[in-house]
TORNU-41607 format. One record per residue: residue number from 1; residue in three letters; z, y, x of N, C-alpha, C, O, CB in turn. Coordinates in nm, 2 decimals, decimal comma. Atoms other than C-alpha are relative to their C-alpha. Glycine has a CB too. Example, Ala and Ser with C-alpha at 12.3 -4.5 7.8 and 13.67 -1.06 7.14 Angstrom:
% residues 2
1 | ALA | 0,00 | -0,12 | 0,09 | 0,78 | -0,45 | 1,23 | 0,00 | 0,12 | 0,09 | 0,07 | 0,12 | 0,19 | 0,12 | 0,00 | -0,10
2 | SER | 0,00 | -0,11 | -0,09 | 0,71 | -0,11 | 1,37 | 0,08 | 0,11 | -0,08 | 0,09 | 0,22 | -0,03 | -0,14 | 0,05 | 0,04
This chain:
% residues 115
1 | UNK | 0,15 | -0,01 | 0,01 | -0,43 | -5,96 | 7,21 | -0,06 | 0,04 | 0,14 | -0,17 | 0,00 | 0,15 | -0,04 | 0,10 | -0,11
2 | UNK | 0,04 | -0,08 | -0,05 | -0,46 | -5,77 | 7,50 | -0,03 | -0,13 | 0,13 | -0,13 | -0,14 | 0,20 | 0,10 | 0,13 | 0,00
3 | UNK | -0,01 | 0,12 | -0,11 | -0,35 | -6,09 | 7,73 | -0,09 | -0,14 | -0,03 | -0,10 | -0,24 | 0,04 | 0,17 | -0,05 | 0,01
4 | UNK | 0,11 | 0,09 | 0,03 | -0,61 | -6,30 | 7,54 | -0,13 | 0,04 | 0,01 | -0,22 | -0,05 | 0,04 | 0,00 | -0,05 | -0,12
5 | UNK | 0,09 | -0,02 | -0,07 | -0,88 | -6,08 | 7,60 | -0,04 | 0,02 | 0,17 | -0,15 | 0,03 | 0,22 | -0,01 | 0,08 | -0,06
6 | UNK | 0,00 | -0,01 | -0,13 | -0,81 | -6,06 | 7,95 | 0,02 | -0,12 | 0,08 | 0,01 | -0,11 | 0,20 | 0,09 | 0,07 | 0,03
7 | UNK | 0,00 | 0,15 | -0,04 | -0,78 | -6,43 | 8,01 | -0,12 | -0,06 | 0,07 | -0,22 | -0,09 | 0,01 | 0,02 | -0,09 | -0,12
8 | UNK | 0,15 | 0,07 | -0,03 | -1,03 | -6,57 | 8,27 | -0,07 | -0,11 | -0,09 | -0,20 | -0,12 | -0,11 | 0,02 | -0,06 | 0,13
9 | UNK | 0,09 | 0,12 | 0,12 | -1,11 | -6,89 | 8,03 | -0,04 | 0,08 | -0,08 | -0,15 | 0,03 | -0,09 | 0,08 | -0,13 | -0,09
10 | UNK | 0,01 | -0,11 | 0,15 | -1,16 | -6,62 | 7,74 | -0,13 | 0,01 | 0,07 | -0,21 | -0,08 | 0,07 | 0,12 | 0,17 | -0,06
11 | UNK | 0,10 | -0,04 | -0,11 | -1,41 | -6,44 | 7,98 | -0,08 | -0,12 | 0,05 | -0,20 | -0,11 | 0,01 | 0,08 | 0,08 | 0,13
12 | UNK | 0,08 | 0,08 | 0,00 | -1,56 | -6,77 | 8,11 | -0,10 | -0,12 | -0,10 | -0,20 | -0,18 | -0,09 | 0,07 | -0,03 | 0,04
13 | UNK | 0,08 | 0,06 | 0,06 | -1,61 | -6,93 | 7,80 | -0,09 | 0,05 | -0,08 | -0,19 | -0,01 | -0,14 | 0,05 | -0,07 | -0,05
14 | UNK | 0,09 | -0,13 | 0,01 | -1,75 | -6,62 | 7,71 | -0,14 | 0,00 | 0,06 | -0,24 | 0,04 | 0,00 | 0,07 | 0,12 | 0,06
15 | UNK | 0,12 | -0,05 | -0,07 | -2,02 | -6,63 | 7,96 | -0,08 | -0,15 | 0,04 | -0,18 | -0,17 | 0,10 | 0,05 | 0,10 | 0,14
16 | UNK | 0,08 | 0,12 | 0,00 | -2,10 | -7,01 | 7,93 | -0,04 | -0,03 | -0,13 | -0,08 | -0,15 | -0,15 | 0,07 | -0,11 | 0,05
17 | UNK | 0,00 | 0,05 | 0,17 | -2,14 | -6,98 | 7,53 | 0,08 | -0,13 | -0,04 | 0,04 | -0,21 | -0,12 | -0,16 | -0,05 | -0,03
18 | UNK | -0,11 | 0,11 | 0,11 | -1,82 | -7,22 | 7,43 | 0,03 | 0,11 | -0,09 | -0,02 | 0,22 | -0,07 | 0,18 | -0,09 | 0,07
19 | UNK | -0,04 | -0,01 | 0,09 | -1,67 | -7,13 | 7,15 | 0,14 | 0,04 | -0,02 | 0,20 | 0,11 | -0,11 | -0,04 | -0,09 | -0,03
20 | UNK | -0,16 | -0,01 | -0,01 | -1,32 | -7,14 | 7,28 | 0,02 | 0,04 | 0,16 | -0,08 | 0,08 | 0,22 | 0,10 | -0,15 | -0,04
21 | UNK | -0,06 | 0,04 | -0,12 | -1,13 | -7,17 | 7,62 | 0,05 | -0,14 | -0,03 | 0,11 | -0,20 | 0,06 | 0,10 | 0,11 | 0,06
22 | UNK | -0,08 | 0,16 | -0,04 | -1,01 | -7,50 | 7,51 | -0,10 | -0,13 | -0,02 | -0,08 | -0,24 | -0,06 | 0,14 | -0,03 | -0,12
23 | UNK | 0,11 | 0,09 | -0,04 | -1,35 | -7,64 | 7,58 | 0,01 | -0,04 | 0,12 | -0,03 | -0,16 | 0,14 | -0,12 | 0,06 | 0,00
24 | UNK | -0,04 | 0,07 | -0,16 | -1,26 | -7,67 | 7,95 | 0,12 | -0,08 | 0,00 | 0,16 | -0,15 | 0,10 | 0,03 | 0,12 | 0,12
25 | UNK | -0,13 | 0,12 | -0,01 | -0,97 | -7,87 | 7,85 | -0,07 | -0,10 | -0,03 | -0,10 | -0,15 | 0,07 | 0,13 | 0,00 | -0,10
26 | UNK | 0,08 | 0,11 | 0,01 | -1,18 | -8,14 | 7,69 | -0,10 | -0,03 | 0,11 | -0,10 | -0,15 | 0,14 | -0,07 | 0,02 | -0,12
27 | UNK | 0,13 | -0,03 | -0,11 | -1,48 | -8,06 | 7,99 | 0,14 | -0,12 | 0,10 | 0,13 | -0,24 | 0,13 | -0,04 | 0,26 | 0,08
28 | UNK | -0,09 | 0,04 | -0,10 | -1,16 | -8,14 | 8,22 | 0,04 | -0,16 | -0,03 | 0,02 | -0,25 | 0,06 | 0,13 | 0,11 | 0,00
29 | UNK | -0,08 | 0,14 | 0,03 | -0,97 | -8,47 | 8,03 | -0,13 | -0,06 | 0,01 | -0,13 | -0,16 | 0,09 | 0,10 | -0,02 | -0,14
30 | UNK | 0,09 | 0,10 | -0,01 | -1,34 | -8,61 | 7,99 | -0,07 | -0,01 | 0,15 | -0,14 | -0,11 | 0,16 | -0,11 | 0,03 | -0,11
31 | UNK | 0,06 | -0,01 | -0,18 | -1,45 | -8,56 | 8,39 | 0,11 | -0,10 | 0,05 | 0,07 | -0,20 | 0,11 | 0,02 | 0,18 | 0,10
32 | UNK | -0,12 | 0,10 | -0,07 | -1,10 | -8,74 | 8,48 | 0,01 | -0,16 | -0,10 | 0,02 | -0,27 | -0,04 | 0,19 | 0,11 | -0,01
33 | UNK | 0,01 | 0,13 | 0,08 | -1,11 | -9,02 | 8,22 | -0,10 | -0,04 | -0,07 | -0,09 | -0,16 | -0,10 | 0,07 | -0,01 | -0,09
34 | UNK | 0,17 | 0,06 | 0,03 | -1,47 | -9,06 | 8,10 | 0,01 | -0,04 | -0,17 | -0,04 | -0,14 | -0,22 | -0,06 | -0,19 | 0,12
35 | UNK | -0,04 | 0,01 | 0,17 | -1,35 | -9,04 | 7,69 | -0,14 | 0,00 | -0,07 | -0,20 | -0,09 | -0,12 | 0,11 | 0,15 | -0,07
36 | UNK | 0,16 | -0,05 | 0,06 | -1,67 | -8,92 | 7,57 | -0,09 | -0,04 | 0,06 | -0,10 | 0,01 | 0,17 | -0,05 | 0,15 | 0,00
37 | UNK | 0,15 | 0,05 | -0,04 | -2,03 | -9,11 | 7,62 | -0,06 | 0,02 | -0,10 | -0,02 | 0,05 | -0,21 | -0,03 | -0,13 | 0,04
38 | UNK | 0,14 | -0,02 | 0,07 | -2,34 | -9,10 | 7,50 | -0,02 | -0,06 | -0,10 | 0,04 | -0,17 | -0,09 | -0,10 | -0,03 | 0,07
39 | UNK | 0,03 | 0,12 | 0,10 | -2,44 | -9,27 | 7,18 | 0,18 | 0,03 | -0,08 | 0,19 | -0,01 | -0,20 | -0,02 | -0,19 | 0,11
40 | UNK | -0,15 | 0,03 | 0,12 | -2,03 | -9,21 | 7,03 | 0,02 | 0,04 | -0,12 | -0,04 | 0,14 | -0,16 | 0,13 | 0,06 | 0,04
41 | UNK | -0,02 | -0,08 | 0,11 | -1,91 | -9,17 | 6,72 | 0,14 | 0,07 | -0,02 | 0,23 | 0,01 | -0,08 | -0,03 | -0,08 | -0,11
42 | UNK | -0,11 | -0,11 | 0,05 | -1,66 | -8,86 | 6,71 | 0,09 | 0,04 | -0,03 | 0,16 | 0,02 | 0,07 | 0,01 | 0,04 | -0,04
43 | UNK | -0,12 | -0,07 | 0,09 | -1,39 | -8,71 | 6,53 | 0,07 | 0,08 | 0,06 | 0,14 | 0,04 | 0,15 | 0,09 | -0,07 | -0,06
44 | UNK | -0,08 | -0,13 | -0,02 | -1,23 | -8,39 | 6,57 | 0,06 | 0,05 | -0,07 | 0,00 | 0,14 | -0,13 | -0,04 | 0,09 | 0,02
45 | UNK | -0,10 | -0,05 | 0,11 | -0,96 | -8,30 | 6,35 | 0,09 | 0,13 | 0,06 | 0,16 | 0,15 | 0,16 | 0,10 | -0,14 | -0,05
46 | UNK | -0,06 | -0,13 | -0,07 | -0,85 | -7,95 | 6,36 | -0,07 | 0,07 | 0,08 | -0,02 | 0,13 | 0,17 | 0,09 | -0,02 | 0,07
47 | UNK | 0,07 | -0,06 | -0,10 | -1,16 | -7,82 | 6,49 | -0,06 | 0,13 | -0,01 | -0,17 | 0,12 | 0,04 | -0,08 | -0,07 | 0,04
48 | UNK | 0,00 | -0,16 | 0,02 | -1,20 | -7,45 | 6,43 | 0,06 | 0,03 | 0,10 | 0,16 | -0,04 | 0,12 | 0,07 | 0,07 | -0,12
49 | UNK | 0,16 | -0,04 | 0,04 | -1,34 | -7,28 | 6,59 | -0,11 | -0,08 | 0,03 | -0,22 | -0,07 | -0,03 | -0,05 | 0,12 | 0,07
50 | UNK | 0,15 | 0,09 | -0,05 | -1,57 | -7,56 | 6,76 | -0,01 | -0,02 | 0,13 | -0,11 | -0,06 | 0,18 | -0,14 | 0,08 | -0,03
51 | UNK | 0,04 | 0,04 | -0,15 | -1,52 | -7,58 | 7,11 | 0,00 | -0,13 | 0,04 | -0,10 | -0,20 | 0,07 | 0,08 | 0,06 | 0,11
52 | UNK | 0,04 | 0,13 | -0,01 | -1,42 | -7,89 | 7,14 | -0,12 | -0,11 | -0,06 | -0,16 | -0,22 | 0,00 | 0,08 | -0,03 | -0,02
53 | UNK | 0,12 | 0,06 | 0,11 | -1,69 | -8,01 | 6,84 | -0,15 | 0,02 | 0,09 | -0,24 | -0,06 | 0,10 | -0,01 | 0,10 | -0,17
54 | UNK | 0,06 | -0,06 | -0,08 | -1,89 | -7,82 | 7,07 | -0,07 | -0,12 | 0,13 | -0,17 | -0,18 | 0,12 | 0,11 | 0,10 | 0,04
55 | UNK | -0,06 | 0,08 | -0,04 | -1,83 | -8,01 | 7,35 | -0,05 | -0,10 | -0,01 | -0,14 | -0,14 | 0,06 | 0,08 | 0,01 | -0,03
56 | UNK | 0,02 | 0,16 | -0,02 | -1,81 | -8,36 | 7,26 | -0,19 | -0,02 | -0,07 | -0,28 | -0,09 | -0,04 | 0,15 | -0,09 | -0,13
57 | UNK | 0,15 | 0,03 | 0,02 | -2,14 | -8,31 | 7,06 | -0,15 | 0,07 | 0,14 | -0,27 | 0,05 | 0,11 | -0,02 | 0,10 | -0,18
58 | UNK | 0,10 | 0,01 | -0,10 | -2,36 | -8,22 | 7,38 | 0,05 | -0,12 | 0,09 | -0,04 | -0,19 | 0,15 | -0,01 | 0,13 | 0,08
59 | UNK | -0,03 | 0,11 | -0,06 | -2,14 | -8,48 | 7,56 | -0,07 | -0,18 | -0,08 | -0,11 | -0,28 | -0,02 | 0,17 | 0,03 | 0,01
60 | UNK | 0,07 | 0,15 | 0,11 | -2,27 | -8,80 | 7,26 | -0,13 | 0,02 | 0,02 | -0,20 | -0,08 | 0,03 | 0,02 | 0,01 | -0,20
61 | UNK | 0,19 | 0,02 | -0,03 | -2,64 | -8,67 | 7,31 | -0,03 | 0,01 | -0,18 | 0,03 | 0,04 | -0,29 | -0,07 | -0,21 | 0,09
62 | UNK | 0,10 | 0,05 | 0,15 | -2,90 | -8,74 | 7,02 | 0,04 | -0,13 | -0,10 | 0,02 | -0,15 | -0,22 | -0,17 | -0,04 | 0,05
63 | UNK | 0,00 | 0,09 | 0,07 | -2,80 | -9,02 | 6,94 | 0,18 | -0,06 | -0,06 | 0,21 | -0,13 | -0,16 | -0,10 | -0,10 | 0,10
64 | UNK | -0,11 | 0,00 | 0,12 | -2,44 | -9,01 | 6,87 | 0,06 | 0,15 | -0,10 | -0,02 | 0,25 | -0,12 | 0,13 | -0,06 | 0,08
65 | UNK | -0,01 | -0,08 | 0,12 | -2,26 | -8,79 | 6,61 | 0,17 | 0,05 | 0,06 | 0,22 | 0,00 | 0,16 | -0,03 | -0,10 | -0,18
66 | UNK | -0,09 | 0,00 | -0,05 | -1,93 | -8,62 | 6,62 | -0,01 | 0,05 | -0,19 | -0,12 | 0,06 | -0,26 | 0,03 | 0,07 | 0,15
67 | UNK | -0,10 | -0,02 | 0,11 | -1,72 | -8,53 | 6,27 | 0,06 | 0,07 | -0,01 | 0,17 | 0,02 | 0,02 | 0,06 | -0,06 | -0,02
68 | UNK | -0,12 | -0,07 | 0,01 | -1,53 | -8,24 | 6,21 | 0,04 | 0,07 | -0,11 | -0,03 | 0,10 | -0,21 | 0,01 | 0,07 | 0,10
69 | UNK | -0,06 | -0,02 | 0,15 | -1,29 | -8,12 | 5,97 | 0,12 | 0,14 | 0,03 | 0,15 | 0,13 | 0,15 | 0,10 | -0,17 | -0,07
70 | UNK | -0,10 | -0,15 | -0,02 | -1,03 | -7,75 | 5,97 | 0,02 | -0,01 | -0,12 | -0,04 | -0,08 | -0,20 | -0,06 | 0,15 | 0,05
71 | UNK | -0,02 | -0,08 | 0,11 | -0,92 | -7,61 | 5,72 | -0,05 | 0,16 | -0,04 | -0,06 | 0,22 | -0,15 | 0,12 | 0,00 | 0,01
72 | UNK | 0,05 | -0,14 | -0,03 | -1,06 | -7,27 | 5,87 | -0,12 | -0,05 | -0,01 | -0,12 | -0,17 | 0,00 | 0,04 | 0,10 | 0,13
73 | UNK | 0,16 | 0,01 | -0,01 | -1,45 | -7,26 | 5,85 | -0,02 | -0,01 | 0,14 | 0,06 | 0,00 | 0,24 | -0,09 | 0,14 | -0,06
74 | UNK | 0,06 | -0,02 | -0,12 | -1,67 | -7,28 | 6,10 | -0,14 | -0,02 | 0,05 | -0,21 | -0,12 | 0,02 | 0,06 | -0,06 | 0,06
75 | UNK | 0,16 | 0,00 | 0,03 | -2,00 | -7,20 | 6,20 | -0,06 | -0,12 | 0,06 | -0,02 | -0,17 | 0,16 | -0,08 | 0,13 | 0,06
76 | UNK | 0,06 | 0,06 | -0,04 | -2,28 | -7,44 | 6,20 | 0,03 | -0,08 | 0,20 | 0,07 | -0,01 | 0,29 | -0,12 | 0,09 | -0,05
77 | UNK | 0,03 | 0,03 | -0,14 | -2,32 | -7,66 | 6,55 | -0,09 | -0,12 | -0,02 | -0,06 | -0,20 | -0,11 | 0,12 | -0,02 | 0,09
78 | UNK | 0,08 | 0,14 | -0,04 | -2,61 | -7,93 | 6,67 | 0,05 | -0,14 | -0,05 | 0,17 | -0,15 | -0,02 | -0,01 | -0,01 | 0,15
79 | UNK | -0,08 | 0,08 | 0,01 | -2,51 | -8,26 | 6,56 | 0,15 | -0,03 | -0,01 | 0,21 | -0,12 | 0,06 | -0,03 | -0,03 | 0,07
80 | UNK | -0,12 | -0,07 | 0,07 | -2,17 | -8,15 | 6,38 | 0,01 | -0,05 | -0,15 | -0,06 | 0,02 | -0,23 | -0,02 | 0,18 | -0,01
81 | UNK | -0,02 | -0,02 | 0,12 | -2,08 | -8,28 | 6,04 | 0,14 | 0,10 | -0,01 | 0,25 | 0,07 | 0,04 | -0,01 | -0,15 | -0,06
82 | UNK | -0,12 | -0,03 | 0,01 | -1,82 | -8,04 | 5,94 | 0,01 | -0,02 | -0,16 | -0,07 | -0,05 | -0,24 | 0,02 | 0,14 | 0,06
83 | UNK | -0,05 | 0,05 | 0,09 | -1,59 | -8,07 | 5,66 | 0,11 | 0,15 | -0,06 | 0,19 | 0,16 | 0,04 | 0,08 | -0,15 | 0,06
84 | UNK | -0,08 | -0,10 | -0,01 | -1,38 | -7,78 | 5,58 | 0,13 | -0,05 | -0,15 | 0,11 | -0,06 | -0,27 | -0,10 | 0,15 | -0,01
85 | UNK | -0,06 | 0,04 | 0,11 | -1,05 | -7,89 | 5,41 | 0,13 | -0,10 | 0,10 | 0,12 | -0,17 | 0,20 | -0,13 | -0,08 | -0,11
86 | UNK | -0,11 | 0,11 | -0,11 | -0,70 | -8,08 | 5,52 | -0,04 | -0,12 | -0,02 | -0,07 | -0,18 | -0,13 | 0,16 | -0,02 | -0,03
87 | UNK | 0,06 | 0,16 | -0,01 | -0,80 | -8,40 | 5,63 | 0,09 | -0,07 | -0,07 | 0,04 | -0,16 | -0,13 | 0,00 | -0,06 | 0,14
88 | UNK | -0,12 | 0,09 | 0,08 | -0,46 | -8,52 | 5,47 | 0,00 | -0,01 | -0,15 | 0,05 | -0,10 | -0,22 | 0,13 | 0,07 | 0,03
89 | UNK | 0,04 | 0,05 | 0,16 | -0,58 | -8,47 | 5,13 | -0,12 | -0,10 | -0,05 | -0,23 | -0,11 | 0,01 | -0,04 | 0,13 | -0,08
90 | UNK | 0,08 | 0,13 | 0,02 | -0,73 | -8,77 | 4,96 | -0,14 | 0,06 | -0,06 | -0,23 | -0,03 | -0,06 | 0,08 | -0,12 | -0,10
91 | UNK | 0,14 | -0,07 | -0,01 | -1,04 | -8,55 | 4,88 | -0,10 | 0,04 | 0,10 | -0,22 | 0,02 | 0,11 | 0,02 | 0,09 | -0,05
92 | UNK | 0,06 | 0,00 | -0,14 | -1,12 | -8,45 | 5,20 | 0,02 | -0,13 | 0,09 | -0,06 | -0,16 | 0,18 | 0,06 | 0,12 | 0,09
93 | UNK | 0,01 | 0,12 | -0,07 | -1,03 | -8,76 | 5,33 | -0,11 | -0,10 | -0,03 | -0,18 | -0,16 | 0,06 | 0,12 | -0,06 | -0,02
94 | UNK | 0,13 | 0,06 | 0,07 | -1,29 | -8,94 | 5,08 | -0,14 | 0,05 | 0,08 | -0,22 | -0,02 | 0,13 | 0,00 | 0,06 | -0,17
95 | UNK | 0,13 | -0,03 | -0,03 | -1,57 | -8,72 | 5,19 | -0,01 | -0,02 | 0,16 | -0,13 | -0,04 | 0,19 | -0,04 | 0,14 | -0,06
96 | UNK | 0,05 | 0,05 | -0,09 | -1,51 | -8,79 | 5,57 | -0,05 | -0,16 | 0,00 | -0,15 | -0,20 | 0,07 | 0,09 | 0,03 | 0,09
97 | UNK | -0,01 | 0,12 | 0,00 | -1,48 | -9,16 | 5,49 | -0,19 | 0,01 | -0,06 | -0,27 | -0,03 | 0,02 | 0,15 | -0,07 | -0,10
98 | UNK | 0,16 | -0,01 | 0,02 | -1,86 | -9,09 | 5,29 | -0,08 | 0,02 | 0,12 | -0,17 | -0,06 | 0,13 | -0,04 | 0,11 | -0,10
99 | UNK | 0,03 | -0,02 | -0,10 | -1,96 | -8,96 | 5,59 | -0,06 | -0,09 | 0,08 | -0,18 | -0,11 | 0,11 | 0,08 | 0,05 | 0,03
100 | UNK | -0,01 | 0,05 | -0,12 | -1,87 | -9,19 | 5,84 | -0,09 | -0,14 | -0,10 | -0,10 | -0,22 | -0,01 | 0,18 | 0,00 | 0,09
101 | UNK | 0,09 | 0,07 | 0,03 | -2,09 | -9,44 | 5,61 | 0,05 | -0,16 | 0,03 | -0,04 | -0,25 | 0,03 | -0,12 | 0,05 | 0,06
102 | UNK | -0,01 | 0,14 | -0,05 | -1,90 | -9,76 | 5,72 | 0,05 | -0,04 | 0,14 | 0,11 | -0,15 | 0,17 | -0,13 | -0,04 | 0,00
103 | UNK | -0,04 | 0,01 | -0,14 | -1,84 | -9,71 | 6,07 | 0,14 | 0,08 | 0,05 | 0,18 | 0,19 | 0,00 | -0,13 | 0,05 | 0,09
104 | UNK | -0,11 | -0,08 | -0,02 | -1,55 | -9,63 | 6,23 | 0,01 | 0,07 | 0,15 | -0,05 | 0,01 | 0,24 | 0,12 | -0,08 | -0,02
105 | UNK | 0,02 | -0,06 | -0,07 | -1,51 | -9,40 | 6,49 | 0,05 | -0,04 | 0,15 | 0,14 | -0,12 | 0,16 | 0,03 | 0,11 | -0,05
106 | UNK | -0,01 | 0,05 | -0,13 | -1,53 | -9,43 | 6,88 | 0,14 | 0,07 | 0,07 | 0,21 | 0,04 | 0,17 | -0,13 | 0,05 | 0,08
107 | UNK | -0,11 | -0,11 | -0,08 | -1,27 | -9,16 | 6,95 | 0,05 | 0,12 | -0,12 | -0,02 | 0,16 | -0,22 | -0,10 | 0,10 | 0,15
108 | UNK | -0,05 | -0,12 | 0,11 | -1,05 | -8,90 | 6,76 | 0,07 | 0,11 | 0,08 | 0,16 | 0,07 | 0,15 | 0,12 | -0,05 | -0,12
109 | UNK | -0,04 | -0,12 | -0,08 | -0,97 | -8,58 | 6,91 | 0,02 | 0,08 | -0,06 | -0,06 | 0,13 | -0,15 | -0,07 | 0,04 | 0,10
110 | UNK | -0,01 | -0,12 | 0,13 | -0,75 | -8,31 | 6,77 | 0,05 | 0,11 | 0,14 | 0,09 | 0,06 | 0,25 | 0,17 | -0,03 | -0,17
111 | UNK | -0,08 | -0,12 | -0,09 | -0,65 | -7,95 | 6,98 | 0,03 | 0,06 | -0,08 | -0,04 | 0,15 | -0,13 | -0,05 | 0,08 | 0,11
112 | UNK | -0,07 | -0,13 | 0,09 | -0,43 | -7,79 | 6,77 | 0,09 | 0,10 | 0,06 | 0,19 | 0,14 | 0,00 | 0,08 | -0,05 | -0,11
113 | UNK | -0,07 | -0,09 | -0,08 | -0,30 | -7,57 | 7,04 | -0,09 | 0,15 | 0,01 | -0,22 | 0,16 | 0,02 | 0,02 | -0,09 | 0,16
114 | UNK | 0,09 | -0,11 | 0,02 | -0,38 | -7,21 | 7,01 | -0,10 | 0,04 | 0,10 | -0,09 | 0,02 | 0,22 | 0,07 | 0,09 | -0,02
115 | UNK | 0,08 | 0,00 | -0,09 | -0,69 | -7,10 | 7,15 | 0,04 | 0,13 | 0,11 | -0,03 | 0,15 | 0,21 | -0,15 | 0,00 | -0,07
């Protein structure tokens, strides 16, 4: 605990309002490969707490959407559908599929690496 409170990313993403430290990983892969634009449609699987949901939803703008699903909760964010529930069950799977209304998504992004 002691070496996670003491973590400069912890402390940085602390003082930029993310959610995680593994917001600068997404910040980072989307600066070098350009994954995320404006207008996209989302998906984040495995996204508790939200950094990355985070993230990709100021990177889509107003006008696209991002999708996310945990199993852990997670609080509200801007342009966020969340889902709470394993995506692998055909119940939660149904209600992203209601969701996504028809369209399929631009991008799927999971970090299931601890934060």
């Amino acid at each position: 605990m002691d070496e996670h409170v003491n973590d400069p990313y912890v402390k940085q993403a602390q003082k930029d309002g993310y959610r995680s430290r593994a917001s600068y990983k997404l910040l980072e892969l989307n600066e070098k490969d350009k994954l995320i634009r404006p207008g996209m449609l989302v998906m984040d699987l495995g996204s508790a707490p939200g950094g990355w949901s985070q993230v990709a939803s100021n990177l889509v703008g107003d006008r696209g959407r991002v999708l996310a699903s945990d199993i852990l909760p997670m609080d509200v964010l801007e342009n966020v559908d969340f889902i709470q529930g394993d995506f692998t069950e055909q119940e939660v799977f149904n209600q992203m599929l209601d969701l996504l209304a028809g369209r399929k998504p631009d991008l799927i992004i999971s970090d299931m690496s601890p934060n």
